[in-house]
C-alpha positions in Angstrom: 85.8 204.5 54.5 82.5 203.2 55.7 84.3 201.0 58.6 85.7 204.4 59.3 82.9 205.9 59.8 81.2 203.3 61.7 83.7 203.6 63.8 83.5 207.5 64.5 79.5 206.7 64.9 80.1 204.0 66.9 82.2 206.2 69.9 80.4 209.0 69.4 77.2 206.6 70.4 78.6 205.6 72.9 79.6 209.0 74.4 75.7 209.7 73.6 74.5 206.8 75.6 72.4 207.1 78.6 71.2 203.7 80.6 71.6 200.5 79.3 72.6 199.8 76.3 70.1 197.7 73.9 72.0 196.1 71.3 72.9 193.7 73.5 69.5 191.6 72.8 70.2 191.7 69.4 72.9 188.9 70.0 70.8 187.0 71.9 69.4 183.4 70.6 66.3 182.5 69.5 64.8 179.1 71.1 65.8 177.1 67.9 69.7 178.0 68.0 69.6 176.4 71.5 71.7 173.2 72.3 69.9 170.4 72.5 70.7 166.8 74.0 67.6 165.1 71.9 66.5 161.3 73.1 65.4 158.9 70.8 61.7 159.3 71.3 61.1 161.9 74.0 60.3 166.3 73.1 59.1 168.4 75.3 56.0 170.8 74.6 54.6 173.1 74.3 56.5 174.8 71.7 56.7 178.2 73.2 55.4 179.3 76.5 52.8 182.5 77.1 53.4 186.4 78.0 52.5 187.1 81.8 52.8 190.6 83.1 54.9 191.4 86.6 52.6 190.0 89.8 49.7 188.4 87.5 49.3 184.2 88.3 51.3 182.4 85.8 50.4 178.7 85.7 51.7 176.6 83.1 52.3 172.6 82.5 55.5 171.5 80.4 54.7 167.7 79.5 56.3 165.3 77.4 55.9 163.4 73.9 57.0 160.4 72.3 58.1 156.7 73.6 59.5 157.5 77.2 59.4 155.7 81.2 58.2 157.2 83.4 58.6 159.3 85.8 60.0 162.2 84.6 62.1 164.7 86.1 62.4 168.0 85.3 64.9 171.1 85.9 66.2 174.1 84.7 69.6 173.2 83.3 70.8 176.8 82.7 69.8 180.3 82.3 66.9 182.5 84.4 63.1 181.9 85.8 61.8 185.0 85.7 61.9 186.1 89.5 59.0 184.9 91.4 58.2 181.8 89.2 59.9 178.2 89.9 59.8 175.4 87.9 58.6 172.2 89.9 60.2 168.5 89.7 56.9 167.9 87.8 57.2 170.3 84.7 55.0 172.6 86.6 56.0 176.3 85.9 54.2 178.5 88.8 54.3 181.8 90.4 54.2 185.4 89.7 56.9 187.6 87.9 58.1 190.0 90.3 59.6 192.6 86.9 59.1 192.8 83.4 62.1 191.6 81.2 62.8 189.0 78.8 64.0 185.3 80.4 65.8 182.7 78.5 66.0 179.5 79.9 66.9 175.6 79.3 65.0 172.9 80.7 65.8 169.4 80.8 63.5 166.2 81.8 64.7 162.9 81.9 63.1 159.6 81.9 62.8 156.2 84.4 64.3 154.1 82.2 67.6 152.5 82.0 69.7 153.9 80.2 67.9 157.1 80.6 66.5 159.3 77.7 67.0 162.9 78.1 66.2 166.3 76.2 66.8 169.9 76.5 65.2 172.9 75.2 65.4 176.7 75.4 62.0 178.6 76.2 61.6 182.4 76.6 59.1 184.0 79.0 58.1 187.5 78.2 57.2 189.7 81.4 55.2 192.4 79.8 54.8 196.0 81.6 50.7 195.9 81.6 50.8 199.9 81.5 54.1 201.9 80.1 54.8 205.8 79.9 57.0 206.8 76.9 57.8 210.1 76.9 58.5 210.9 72.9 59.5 214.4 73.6 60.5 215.1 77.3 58.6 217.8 78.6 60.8 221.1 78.8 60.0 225.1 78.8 60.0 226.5 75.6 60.1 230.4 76.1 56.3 231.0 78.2 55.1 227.3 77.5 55.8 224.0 78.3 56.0 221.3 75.2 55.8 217.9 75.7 54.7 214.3 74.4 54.1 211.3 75.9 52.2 207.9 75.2 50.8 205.1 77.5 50.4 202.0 75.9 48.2 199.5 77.8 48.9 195.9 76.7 47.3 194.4 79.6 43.7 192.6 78.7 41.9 194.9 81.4 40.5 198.2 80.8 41.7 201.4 82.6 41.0 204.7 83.3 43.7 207.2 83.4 43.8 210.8 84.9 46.9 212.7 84.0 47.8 215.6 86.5 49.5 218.4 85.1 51.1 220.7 87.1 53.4 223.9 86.6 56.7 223.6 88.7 56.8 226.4 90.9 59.6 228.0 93.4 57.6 226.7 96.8 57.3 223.4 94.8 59.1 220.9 97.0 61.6 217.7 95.3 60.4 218.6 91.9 62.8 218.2 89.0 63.3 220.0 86.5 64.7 219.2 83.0 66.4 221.2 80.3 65.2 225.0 81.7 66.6 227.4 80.1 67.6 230.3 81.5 69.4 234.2 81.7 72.0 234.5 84.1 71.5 237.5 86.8 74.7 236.8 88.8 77.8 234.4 89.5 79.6 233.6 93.0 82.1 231.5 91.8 83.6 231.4 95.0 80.1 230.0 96.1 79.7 227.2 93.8 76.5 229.4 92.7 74.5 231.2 90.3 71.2 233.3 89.9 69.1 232.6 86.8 66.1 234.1 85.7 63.7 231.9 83.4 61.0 233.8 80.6 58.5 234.0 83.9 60.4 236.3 85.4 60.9 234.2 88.6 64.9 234.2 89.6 66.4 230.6 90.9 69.2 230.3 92.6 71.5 227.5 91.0 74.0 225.1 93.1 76.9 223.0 91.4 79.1 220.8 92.6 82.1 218.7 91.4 79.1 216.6 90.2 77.6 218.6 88.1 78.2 217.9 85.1 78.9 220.8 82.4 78.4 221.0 78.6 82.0 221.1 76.3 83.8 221.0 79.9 83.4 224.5 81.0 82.9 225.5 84.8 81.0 227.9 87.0 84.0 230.4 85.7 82.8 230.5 82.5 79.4 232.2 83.7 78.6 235.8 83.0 75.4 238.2 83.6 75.2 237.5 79.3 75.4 234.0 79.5 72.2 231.5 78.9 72.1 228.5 80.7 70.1 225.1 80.2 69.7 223.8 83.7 68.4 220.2 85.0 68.6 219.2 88.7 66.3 219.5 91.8 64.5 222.1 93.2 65.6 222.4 96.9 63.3 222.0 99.6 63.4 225.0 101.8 64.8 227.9 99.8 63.9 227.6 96.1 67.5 226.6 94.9 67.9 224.3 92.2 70.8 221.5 92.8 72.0 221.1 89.5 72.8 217.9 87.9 73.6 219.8 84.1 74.4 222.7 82.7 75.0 223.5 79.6 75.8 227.5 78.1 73.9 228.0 74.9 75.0 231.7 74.6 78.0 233.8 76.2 76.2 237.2 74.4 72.6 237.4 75.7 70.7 235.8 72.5 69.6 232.4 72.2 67.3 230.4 69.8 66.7 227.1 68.4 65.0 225.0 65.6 65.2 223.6 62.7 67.6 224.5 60.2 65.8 224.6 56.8 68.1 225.7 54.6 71.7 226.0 53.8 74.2 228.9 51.5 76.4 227.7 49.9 74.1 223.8 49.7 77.4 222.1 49.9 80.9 223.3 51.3 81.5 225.5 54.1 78.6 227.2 55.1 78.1 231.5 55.1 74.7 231.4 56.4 71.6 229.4 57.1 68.1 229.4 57.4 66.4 228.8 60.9 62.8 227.9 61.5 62.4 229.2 65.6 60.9 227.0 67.8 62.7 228.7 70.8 63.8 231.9 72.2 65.5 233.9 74.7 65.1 236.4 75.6 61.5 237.1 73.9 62.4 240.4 73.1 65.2 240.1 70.6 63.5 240.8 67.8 62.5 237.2 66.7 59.5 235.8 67.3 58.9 232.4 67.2 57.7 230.5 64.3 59.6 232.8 62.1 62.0 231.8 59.5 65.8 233.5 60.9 69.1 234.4 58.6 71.8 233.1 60.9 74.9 234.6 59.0 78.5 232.7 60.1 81.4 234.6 60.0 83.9 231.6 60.3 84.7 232.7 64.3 81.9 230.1 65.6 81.9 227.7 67.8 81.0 224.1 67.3 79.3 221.3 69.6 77.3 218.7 70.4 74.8 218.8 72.7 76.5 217.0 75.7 79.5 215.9 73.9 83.0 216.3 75.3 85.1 214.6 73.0 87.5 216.5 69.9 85.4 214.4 67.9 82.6 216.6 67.9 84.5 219.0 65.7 85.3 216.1 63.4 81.4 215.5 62.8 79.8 219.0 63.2 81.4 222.0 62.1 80.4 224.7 59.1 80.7 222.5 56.5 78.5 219.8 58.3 75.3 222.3 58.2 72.7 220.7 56.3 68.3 221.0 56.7 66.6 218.6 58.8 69.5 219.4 61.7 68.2 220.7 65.4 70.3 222.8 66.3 70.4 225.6 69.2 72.8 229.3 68.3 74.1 231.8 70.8 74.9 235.4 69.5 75.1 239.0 70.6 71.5 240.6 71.7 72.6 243.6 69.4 72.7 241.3 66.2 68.9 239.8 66.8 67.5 243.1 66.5 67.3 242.5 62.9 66.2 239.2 62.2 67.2 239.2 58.5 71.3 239.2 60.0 71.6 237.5 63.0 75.4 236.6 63.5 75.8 233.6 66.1 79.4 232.4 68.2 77.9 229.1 69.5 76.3 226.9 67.2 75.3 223.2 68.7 73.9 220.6 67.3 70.8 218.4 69.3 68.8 215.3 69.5 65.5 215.9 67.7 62.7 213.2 67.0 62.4 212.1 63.1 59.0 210.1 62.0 58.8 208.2 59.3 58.5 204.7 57.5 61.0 201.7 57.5 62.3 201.2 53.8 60.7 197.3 53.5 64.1 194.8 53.5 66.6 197.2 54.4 67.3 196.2 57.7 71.4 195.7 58.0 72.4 193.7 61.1 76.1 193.4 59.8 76.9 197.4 59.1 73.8 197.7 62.4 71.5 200.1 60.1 68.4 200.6 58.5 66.9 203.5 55.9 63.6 205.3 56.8 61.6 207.8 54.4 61.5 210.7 56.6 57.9 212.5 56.4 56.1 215.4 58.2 57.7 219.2 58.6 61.1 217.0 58.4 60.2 215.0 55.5 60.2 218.4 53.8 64.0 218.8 54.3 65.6 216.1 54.6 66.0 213.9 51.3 64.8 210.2 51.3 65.7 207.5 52.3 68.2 208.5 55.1 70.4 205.8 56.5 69.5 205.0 60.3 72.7 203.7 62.5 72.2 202.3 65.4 75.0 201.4 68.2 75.2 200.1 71.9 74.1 203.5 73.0 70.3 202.8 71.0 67.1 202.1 72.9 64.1 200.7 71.5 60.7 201.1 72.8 57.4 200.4 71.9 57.4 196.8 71.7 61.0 197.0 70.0 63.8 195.2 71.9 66.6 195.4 69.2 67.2 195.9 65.7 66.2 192.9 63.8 62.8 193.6 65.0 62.2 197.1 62.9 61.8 194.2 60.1 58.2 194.1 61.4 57.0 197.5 61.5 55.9 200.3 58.7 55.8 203.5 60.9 59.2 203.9 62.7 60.3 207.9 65.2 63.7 208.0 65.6 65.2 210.5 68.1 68.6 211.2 67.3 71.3 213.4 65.9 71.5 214.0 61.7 74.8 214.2 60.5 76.6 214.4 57.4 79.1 211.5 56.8 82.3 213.3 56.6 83.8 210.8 54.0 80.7 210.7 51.3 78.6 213.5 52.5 75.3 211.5 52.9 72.9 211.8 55.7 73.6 209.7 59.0 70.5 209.7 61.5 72.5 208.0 64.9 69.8 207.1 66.6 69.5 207.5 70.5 66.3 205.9 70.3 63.7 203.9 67.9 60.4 203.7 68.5 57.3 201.5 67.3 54.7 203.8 65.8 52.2 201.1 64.4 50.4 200.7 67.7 
């Protein structure tokens, strides 16, 4: 059953993933699993080579130990430089790294004498960003307010000043982008390609798809009404305030829409009647919710379940009313009517989303075989979801933060992961996929 399960996780990952994907590294060799042709008495030093960061001066000297003729010769025998540094006939590595990344290399010097001695060995330069911008939450409009959290991370041994510019995207605003707005619809022109939205400012958009775009669950421009609620990303257009839309996604076909966190669950196990909803986002504002509120969301079995930019039947395999449980992110769509009364809201849309979990690394549990690890989830979370939850990470992960794959969350104590929290559908325990792991020691 657990292979089974991996498996589901493991396509549902990858349905997830966005960019690169980072397990990759995790396969990669460290310098002493590295072929080596040794000589009798020759080894090359030093034993590892220094961090540089893209166009700084890098200057180092590989030389040569041991009982050997000169003069030697020296080359790169396979793998990468990074871009912008060469490695002279005289074991002179110079230059300046055009991009950060990590390089693996071989180099192999050989002697004057006859027969020649010869030796290999794997180095790895590190190209370091000096200055890096993590956004931990992305920013995005939350009702009348935009949330957000990001952290710079200098690791460069200068000192510097920043000045962060904060500015409120506007309808004159020219080339701005915007990311997960969410929105009433006003009007539809399907023959048009085109919609009207109207945000918690008041301020009415005109929206733009194309065959492009690309739409939440696989529904169309034809599946727009003046009750539907919209979660737009895209550009704002030059000239006329439009927004070209990348995504959309419809969090409510009835005029209602909140999210949160749920915090608890009735029945606790089973298929779910109802559930608890701590409101961390509304719309509209004057449903009868507020936010910060605890909400009844009471299911009548006729709901609808995603997740969030899935489109795969798989979804309903691992999200569904009997995968409810607290700690889940989750956004619901349900009649205005209903939210009057905030004791009995009754939702149709129910979908589950990617929300950022902080905690500590459980000391020696990393897994590379089953690709997991368990954290003790703390904070509001911590609350709700029961310790230690199992952490499974796929080709769709990213690391940041200093982390470039799984083996190294061995090394750190205070671990966010930002990711979906499921309930394994075979033993019922809590899953946390994780879309990305972060370092939170630094």
């Amino acid at each position: 059953m657990k292979h089974a399960l991996k498996k589901y996780l493991a396509a549902l990952a990858l349905m997830m993933a966005v960019g690169t994907a980072a397990l990759g590294q995790a396969a990669a060799a460290s310098p002493g699993q590295a072929p080596t042709d040794e000589g009798n008495g020759l080894l090359i030093e030093p034993e590892k080579l220094p961090d540089t960061f893209p166009q700084e001066p890098y200057d180092v000297r590989l030389y040569a130990k041991g009982d050997y003729v000169p003069v030697l010769q020296w080359r790169v025998q396979s793998g990468a430089l990074p871009p912008g540094i060469k490695l002279a006939e005289n074991g002179e590595l110079r230059g300046a790294a055009e991009r950060a990344g990590e390089f693996e290399f071989v180099v192999a010097v050989r002697d004057g004498g006859k027969p020649q001695q010869a030796v290999q060995k794997v180095f790895v330069i590190k190209v370091v960003e000096a200055l890096k911008l993590d956004w931990k939450v992305p920013a995005h409009v939350t009702a009348n307010r935009i949330d957000g959290s990001v952290a710079v991370s200098n690791t460069s041994p200068d000192d510097m000043d920043l000045t962060f510019d904060v500015k409120a995207v506007t309808p004159s605003d020219a080339g701005a982008y915007i990311d997960e707005f969410d929105a009433g619809v006003v009007s539809v022109d399907a023959s048009g390609q085109s919609f009207v939205i109207q945000g918690p400012h008041g301020r009415q958009f005109t929206v733009q798809v194309n065959g492009q775009t690309e739409w939440d669950n696989n529904e169309s421009i034809s599946s727009l009404t003046t009750n539907s609620i919209v979660q737009i990303s895209g550009m704002l257009d030059r000239a006329d305030s439009t927004i070209d839309a990348d995504e959309v996604a419809i969090l409510s076909q009835d005029g209602f829409y909140a999210a949160g966190q749920i915090t608890y669950v009735q029945p606790p196990s089973g298929t779910a009647s109802s559930f608890d909803l701590y409101v961390r986002g509304l719309l509209p504002t004057t449903t009868g919710l507020s936010l910060g509120q605890i909400a009844q969301i009471n299911l009548s079995g006729n709901e609808k379940y995603f997740i969030y930019w899935m489109h795969n039947p798989l979804t309903q395999f691992l999200f569904n009313s009997g995968a409810l449980v607290p700690g889940q992110h989750v956004s619901v769509g349900g009649p205005a009517s209903g939210a009057a009364n905030p004791q009995a809201v009754m939702v149709k849309r129910i979908v589950l989303r990617h929300w950022g979990y902080n905690g500590t690394v459980v000391p020696g549990s990393v897994d590379m075989g089953n690709l997991t690890f368990q954290m003790n989830v703390t904070g509001f979370a911590g609350l709700l979801v029961p310790t230690p939850v199992t952490v499974f990470v796929a080709p769709g992960t990213h690391y940041r933060d200093g982390l470039n794959k799984l083996d190294d969350v061995s090394s750190i104590t205070k671990v966010r992961v930002v990711g979906l929290l499921i309930k394994d559908p075979f033993s019922s325990q809590l899953v946390l996929l994780a879309h990305y792991v972060d370092d939170m020691d630094s």
